[in-house]
C-alpha positions in Angstrom: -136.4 -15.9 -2.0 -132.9 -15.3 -0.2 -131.3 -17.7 -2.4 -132.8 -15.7 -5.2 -131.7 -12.9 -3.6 -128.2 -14.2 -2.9 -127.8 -15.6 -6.6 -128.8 -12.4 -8.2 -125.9 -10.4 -5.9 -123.2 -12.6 -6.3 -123.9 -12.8 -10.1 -123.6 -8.5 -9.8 -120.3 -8.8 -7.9 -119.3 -11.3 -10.9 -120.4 -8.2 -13.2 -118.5 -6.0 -11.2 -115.3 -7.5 -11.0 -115.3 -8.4 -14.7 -115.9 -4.5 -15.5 -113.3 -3.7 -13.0 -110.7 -6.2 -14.9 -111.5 -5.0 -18.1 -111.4 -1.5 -17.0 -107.5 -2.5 -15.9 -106.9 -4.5 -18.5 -107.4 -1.3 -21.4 -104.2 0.4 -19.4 -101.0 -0.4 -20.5 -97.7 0.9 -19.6 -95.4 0.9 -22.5 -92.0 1.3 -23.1 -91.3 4.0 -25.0 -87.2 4.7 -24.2 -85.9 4.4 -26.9 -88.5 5.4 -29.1 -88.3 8.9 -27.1 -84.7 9.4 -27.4 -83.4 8.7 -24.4 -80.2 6.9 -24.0 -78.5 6.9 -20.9 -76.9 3.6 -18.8 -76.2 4.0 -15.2 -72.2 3.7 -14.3 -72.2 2.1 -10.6 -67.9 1.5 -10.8 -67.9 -1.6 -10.2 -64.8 -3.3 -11.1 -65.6 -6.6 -8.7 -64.0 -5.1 -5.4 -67.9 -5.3 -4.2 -67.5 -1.4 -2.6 -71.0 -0.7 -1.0 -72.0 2.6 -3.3 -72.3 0.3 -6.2 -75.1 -1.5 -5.2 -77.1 2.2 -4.7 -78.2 2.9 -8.0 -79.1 6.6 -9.9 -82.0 8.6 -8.6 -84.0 10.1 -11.3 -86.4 13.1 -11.4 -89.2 14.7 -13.4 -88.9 18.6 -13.3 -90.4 21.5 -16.0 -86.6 23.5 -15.6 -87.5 26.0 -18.4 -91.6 26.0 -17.1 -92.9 25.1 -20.6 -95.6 23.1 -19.1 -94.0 19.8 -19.9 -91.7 17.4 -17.3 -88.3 17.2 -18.9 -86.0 13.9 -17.1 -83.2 14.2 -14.9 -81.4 11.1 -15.0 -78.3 10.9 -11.9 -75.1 9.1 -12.3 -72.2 7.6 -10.6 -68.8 7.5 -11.7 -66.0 5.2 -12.0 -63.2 5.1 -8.8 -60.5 5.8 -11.0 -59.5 9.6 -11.8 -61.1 11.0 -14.3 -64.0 9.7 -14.9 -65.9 11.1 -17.6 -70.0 9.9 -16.7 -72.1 12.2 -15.6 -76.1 13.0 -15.2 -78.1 13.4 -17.8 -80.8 16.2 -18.8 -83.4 15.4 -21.3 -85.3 18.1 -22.3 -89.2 17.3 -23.7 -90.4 18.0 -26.9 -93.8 17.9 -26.9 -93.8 15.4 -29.2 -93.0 12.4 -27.5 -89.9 12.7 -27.9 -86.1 14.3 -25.8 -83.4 16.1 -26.4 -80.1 15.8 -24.4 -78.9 19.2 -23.3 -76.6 18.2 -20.2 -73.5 20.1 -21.3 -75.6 23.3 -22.5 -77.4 23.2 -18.8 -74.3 23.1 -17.2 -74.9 19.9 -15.5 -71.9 18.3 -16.9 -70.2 17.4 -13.4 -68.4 14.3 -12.3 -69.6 13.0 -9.0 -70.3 9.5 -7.5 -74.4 11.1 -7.6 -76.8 8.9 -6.2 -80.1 10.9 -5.4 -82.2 14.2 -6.2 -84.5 16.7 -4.8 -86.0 19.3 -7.1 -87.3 23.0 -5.6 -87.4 26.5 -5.8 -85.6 27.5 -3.0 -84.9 31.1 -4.2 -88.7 31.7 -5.2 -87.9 33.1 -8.8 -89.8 31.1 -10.4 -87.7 28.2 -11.5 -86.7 25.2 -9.9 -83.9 24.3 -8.7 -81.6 21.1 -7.8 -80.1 19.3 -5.0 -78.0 16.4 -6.0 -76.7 13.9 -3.5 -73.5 12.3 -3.6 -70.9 9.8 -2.3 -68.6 12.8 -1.3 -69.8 16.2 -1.7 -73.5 16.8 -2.8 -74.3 19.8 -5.1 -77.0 22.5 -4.8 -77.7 23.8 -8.7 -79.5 27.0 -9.3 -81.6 27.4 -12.0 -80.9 30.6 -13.8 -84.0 30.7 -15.7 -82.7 30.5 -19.3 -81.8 26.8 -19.7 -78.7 26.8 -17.5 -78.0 25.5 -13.8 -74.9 26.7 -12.0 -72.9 25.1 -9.5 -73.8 27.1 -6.1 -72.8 24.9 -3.2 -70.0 26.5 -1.8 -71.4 30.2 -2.3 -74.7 28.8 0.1 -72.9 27.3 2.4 -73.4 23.9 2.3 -69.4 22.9 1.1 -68.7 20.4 3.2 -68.8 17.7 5.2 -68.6 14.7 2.3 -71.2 12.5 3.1 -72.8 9.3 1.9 -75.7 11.2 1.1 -78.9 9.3 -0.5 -82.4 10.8 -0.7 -83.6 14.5 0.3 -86.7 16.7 0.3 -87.3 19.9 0.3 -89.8 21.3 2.9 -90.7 24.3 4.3 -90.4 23.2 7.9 -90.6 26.3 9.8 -93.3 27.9 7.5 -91.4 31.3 6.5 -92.3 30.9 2.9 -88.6 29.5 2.2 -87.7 26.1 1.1 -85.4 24.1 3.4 -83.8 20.6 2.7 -83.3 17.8 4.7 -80.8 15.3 3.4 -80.6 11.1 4.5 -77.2 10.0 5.1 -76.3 6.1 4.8 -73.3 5.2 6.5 -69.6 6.2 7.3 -67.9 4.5 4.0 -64.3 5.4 2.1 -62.9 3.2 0.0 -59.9 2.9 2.5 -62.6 1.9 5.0 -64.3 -0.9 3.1 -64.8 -4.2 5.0 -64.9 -7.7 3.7 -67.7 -9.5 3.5 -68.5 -13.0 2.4 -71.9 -15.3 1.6 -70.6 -18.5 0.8 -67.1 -18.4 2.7 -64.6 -17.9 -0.2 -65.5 -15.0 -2.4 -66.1 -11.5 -1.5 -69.4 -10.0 -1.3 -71.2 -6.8 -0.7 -72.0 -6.2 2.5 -74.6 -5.0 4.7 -74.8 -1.9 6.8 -74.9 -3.4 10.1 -70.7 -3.6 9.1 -70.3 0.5 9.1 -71.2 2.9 11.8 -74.4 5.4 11.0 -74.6 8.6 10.2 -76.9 11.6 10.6 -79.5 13.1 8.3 -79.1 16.6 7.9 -81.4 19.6 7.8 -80.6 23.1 6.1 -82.3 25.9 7.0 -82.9 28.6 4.3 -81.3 31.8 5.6 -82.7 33.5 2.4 -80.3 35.6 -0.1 -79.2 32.2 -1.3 -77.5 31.0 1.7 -78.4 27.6 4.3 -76.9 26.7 8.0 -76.7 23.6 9.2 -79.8 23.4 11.5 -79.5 19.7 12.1 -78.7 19.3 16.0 -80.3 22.6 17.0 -84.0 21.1 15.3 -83.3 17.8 17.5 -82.5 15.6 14.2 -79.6 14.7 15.0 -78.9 10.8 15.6 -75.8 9.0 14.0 -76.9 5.5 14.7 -79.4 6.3 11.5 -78.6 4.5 8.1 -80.9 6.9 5.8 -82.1 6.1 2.6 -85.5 7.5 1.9 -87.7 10.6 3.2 -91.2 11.4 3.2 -93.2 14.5 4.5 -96.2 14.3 5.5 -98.8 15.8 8.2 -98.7 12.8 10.1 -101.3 14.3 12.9 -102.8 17.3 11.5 -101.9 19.7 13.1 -100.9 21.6 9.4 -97.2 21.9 10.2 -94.8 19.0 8.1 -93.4 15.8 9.5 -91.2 13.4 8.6 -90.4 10.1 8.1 -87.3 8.4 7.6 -86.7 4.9 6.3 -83.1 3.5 7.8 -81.5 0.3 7.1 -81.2 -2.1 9.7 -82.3 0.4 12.4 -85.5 1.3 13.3 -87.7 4.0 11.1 -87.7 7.4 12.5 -90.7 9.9 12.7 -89.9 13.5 13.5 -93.2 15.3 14.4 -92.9 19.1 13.7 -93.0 20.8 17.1 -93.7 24.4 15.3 -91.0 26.2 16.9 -88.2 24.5 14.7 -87.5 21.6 16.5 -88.7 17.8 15.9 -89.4 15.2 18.3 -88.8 11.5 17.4 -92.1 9.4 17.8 -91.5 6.0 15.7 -91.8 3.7 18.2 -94.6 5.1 20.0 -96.5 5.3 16.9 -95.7 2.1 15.5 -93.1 2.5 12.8 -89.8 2.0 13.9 -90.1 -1.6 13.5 -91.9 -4.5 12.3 -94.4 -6.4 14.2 -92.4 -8.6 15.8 -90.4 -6.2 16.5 -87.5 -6.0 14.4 -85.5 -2.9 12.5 -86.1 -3.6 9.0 -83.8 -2.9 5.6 -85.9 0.2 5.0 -85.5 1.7 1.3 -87.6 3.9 0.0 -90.7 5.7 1.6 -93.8 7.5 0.9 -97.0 8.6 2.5 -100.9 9.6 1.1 -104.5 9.3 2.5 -105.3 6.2 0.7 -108.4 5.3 2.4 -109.8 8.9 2.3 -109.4 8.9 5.9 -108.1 12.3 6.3 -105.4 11.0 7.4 -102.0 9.6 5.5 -100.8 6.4 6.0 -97.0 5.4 5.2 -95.2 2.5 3.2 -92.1 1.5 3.3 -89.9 -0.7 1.0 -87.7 -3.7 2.6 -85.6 -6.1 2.0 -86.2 -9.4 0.8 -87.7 -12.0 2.8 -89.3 -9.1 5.0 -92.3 -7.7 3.3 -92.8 -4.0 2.3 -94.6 -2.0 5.2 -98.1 -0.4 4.9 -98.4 1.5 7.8 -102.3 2.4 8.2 -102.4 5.7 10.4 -105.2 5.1 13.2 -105.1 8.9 14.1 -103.6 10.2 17.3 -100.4 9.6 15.7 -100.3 6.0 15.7 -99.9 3.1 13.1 -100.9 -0.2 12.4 -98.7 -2.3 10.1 -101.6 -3.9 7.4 -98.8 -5.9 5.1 -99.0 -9.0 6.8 -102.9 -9.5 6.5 -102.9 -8.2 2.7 -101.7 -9.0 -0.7 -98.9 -5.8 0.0 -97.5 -8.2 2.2 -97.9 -11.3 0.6 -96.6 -10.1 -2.9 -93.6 -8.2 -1.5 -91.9 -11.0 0.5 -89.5 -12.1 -1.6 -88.7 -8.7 -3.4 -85.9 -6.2 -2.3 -88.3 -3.2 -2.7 -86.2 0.0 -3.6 -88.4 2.6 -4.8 -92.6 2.9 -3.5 -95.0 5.3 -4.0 -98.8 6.4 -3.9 -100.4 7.4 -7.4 -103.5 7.1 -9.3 -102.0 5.0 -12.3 -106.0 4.5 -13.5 -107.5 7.7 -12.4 -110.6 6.1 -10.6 -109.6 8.7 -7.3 -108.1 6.0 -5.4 -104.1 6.0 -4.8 -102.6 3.0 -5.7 -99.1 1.3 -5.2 -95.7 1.2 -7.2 -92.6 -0.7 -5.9 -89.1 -0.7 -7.9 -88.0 -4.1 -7.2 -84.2 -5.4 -7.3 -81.5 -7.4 -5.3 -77.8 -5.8 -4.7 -76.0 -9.2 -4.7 -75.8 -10.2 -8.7 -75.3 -14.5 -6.9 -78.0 -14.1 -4.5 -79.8 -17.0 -6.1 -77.1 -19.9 -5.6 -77.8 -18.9 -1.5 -81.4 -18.4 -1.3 -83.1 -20.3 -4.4 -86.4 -18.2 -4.5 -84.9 -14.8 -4.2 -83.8 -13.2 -7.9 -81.4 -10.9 -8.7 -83.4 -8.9 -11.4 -86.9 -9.1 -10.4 -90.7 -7.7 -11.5 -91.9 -4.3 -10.1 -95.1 -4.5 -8.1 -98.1 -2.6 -9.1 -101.4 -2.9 -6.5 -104.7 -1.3 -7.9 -107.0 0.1 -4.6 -109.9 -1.7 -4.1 -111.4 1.6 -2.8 -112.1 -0.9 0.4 -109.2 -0.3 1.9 -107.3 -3.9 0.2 -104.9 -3.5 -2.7 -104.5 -6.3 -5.8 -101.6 -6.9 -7.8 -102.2 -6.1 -11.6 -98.4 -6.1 -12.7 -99.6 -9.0 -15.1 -102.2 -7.0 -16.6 -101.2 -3.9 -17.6 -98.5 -5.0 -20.3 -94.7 -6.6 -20.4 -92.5 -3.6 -19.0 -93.6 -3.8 -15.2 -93.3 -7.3 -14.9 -89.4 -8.2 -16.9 -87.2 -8.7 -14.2 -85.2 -5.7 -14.0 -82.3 -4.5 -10.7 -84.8 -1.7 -10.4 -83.9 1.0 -8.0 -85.4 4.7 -8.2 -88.6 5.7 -9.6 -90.3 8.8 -10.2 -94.1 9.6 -12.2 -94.9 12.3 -14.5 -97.4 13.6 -17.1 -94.9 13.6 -20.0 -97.3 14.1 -23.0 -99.8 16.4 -21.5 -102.5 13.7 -21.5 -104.0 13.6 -17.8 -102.6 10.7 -16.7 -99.6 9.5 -15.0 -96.3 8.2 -16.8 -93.4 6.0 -15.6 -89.5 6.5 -14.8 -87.4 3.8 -13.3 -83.7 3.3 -13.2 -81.9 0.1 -13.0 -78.5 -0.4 -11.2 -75.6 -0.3 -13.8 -78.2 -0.2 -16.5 -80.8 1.5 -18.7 -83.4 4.2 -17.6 -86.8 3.0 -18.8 -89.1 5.0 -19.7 -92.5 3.8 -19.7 -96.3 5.9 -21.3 -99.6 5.3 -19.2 -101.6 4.4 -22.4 -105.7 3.6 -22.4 -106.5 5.3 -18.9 -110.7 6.1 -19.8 -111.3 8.0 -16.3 -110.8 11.5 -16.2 -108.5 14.0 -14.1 -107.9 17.1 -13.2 -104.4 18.9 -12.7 -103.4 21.2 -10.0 -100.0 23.5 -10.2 -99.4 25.7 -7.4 -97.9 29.5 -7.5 -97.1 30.3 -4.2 -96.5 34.2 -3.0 -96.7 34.4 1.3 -95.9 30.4 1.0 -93.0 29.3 -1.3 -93.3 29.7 -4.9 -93.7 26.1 -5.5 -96.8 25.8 -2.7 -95.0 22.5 -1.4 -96.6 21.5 1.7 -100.1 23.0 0.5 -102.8 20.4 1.1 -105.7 20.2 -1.6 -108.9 19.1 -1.4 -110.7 18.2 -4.1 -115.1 17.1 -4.3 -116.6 15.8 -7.4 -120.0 14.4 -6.0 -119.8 12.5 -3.3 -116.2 11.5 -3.2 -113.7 13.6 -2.0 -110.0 13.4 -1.7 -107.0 15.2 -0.3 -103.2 15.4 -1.6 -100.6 17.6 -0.3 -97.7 18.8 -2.8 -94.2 17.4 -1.5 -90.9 16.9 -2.2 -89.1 13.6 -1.9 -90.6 10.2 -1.3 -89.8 7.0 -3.1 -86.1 6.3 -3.0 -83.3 9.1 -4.8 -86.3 10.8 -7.0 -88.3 13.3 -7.5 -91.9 13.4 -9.2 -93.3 16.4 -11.0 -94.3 19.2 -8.7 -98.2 18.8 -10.0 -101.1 17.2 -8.3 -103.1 14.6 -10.6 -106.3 14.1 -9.2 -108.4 11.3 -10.9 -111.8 11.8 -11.0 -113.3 8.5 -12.2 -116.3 9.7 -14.4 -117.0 12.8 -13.0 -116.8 15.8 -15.7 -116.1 18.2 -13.2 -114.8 18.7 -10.1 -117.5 20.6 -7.4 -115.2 22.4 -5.2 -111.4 22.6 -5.0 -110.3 23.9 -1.7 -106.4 24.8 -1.3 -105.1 24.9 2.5 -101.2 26.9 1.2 -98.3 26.5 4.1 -98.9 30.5 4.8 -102.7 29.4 6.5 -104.6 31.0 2.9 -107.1 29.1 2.0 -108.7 29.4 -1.5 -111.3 27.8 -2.6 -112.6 27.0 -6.5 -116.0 26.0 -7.9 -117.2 23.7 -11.1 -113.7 23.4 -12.0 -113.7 21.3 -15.2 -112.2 17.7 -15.5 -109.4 17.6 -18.7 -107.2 20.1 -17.8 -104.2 21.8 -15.8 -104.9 24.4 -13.9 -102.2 26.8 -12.3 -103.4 28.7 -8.9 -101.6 31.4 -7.8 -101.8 32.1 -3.3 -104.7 34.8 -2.8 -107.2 34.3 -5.4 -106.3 33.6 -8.9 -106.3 31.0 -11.9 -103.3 32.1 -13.2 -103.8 29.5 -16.2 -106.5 27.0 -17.5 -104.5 24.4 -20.0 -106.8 21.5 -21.6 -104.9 18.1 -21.8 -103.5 18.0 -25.3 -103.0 21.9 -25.9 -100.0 23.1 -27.4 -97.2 24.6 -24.7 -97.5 28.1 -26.4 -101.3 28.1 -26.3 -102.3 31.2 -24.6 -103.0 31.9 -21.3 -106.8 31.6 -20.2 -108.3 35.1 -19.0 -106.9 35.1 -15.1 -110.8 34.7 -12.7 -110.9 35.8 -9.3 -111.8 33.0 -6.7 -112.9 33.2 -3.9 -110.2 33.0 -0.7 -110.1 33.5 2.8 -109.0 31.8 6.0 
């Protein structure tokens, strides 16, 4: 009878599985660049003097600048060292249709700079979102005027000066008074009448590694309101120039609902600033268990991001390294403390020999469960005649949740574009085509933008956009909980994570085959808490701070369809 018993299970596992694969195997991401217009190759200046900044690679960003209800691309780029050069970002507006216009020069985005990264907010709380581009040099801080134009506002805010190697940044409201600051990750101290020769074989010059340039800061500016920051960096305790910055992530690392974060650094150990509420940080890596690995060594940290993957209640963190080092999964054990899970899992095992740039959490297949992206990609264009397994261009890593806990690697099966070998760098995920599930962005270094459609996804989601009013207007740092039957899941709305990008400021939460959500609870920054019931799967919703649905938008709808009726909900500490 137990062999019966045990036959008949293992044979339901077998059924299981084969569901799940098929399930997986119906999603495809396909590459639909050119197709949608966009055109755009990354200038990195390099000429062969191997100068550090060309091995960065453009940030990239999905943002709704004219708030049509569709994510238009923002594409960053470098420049070449001579004066005068002519490359600059690129704004693709989205047409609904599948496809994008180019309307840089009409935006007003038309501005040399060596960029590298991106953070998208609204920082003045009109309504629109604004942008924060990081640079080699001077960064710039773009204000959307709310008709299709950005203007230039750095020096009239107060953050002219000092030129930086600036890399990623988020916005976050770190003192909670309903104003959007921005913290900024600096690499290293680098001029081209600085640069230092490096070699891997002895005889030619090749790029090299930070360990050769002294740190530098990350910097926080705090929003004085009226449009203008001050440098709040060494009276909040962030202050540290041995860092070498190159992603952020907030999160609520302890849950205490006040914003943290997490720094990834380059050869020196991972920082975690936990929010002391009374604007300062204190630095707690090492005694949680992130600084290093576990053997205790500072990693080549890239990008960063953070989510409850487990439905824990709790986020845990991952990190993108170099290769031969293994990306981190950092599982958060509560009382602020981590255990690294990479080296006992398929994360670990997968990543070893990548150079993971950009990682983040999404649902890619909407079954509720966050799963994994890495941006894969080596700086050194000769690194194979040194280290024979380690490529150059190389696959992107996608790993589906098990929902146990363990993550898989499907990059085989969901179609061609994840798994070509590509000098990947900055990603960023989006609904472009207003169909519920989520899209692809990834740049390359000195190469194409690809853009790549979620197609096949048969689970179904609900959207959340925020409206703040006591919070700021984007509701960044608001934590929602969503319940459809017995699973529930939580998501706060952030800025930054990966590596130089930005994803849409909209929660996707997939809902497997639940038709409707139960109960939608919405913790903002300010302390409101809202709460929705039988909120219907298929659709974007917009929730104003307070008590209402501003907006009800099924998946597929037309951008001018009108608004939904506005319905009270219920709210309340």
């Amino acid at each position: 009878m137990n062999k019966r018993i045990g036959k008949i299970l293992a044979a339901s596992i077998l059924v299981c599985a084969a569901f799940v694969a098929t399930a997986q195997a119906q999603i495809t991401f396909k590459d639909i660049t050119q197709q949608a217009g966009i055109h755009f190759t990354h200038t990195n200046g390099a000429t062969g003097k191997k100068y550090l900044p060309e091995t960065m690679g453009p940030g990239c960003a999905f943002l709704d600048y004219d708030n049509d209800g569709y994510p238009d691309v923002l594409l960053i780029n470098g420049k070449t060292w001579a004066p005068g050069s002519s490359s600059t970002m690129k704004l693709y507006h989205n047409n609904h249709n599948g496809t994008f216009t180019d309307v840089t020069a009409k935006a007003g985005l038309s501005v040399p700079m060596f960029g590298l990264g991106v953070a998208v907010g609204d920082y003045d709380n009109d309504g629109y979102d604004d942008l924060f581009v990081t640079a080699l040099g001077q960064s710039h801080l773009f204000h959307n005027n709310g008709n299709g134009t950005f203007t230039d506002v750095t020096k009239q805010a107060g953050m002219l000066g000092p030129n930086e190697f600036s890399t990623s940044a988020a916005w976050v409201d770190y003192d909670k008074d309903g104003k959007l600051d921005l913290v900024v990750a600096n690499y290293v101290q680098w001029t081209p009448e600085t640069d230092i020769y490096c070699t891997l074989d002895g005889s030619k010059k090749s790029y090299c590694t930070p360990e050769a340039y002294k740190g530098a800061s990350v910097r926080l500016w705090h929003n004085l309101g009226g449009g203008k920051f001050e440098d709040a960096t060494a009276k909040s305790g962030l202050f540290d120039s041995t860092s070498k910055s190159l992603g952020i992530a907030v999160a609520d690392v302890n849950g205490d609902g006040w914003p943290d974060l997490i720094v990834a650094n380059d050869t020196q150990p991972n920082k975690l600033y936990v929010n002391q509420k009374n604007g300062k940080f204190q630095e707690s890596a090492v005694s949680a268990g992130i600084a290093f690995s576990e053997d205790g060594v500072a990693r080549a940290g890239m990008g960063v991001d953070a989510a409850d993957y487990d439905r824990s209640g709790k986020p845990s963190i991952i990190i993108g390294n170099f290769s031969n080092q293994m990306m981190a999964l950092y599982h958060n054990e509560g009382n602020t403390l981590f255990v690294d899970e990479a080296p006992r899992s398929e994360v670990g095992r997968k990543s070893l020999l990548t150079l993971g740039f950009a990682c983040f959490f999404f649902d890619y297949d909407l079954d509720g469960w966050p799963d994994i992206f890495v941006a894969n990609g080596h700086i050194e264009p000769e690194i194979e005649k040194i280290q024979k397994r380690v490529k150059y261009s190389q696959p992107s890593h996608l790993f589906h949740n098990q929902g146990n806990g363990q993550f898989t690697e499907v990059t085989g099966q969901v179609g061609t574009a994840l798994g070509t070998p590509k000098v990947a760098r900055s990603a960023a995920y989006a609904d472009i085509d207003n169909d519920g599930d989520l899209d692809l962005l990834i740049t390359t270094n000195g190469g194409p933008a690809m853009l790549l459609r979620n197609d096949g996804a048969t689970n179904k989601s609900l959207r959340i956009k925020l409206d703040g009013t006591r919070s700021n207007r984007d509701g960044i740092g608001a934590v929602v909980t969503v319940r459809a039957g017995n699973d529930k899941q939580a998501q706060m709305l952030r800025s930054g994570s990966g590596y130089l990008s930005a994803s849409e400021l909209v929660l996707t939460f997939g809902l497997g085959q639940h038709a409707t959500a139960d109960e939608v609870q919405i913790t903002w920054p300010s302390g409101q808490v809202d709460h929705l019931a039988g909120v219907a799967a298929g659709q974007t919703v917009v929730v104003k701070e307070g008590g209402l649905v501003e907006q009800k938008r099924p998946y597929g709808a037309s951008a001018a369809a009108p608004k939904a009726a506005r319905a009270k909900i219920k709210g309340g500490k």
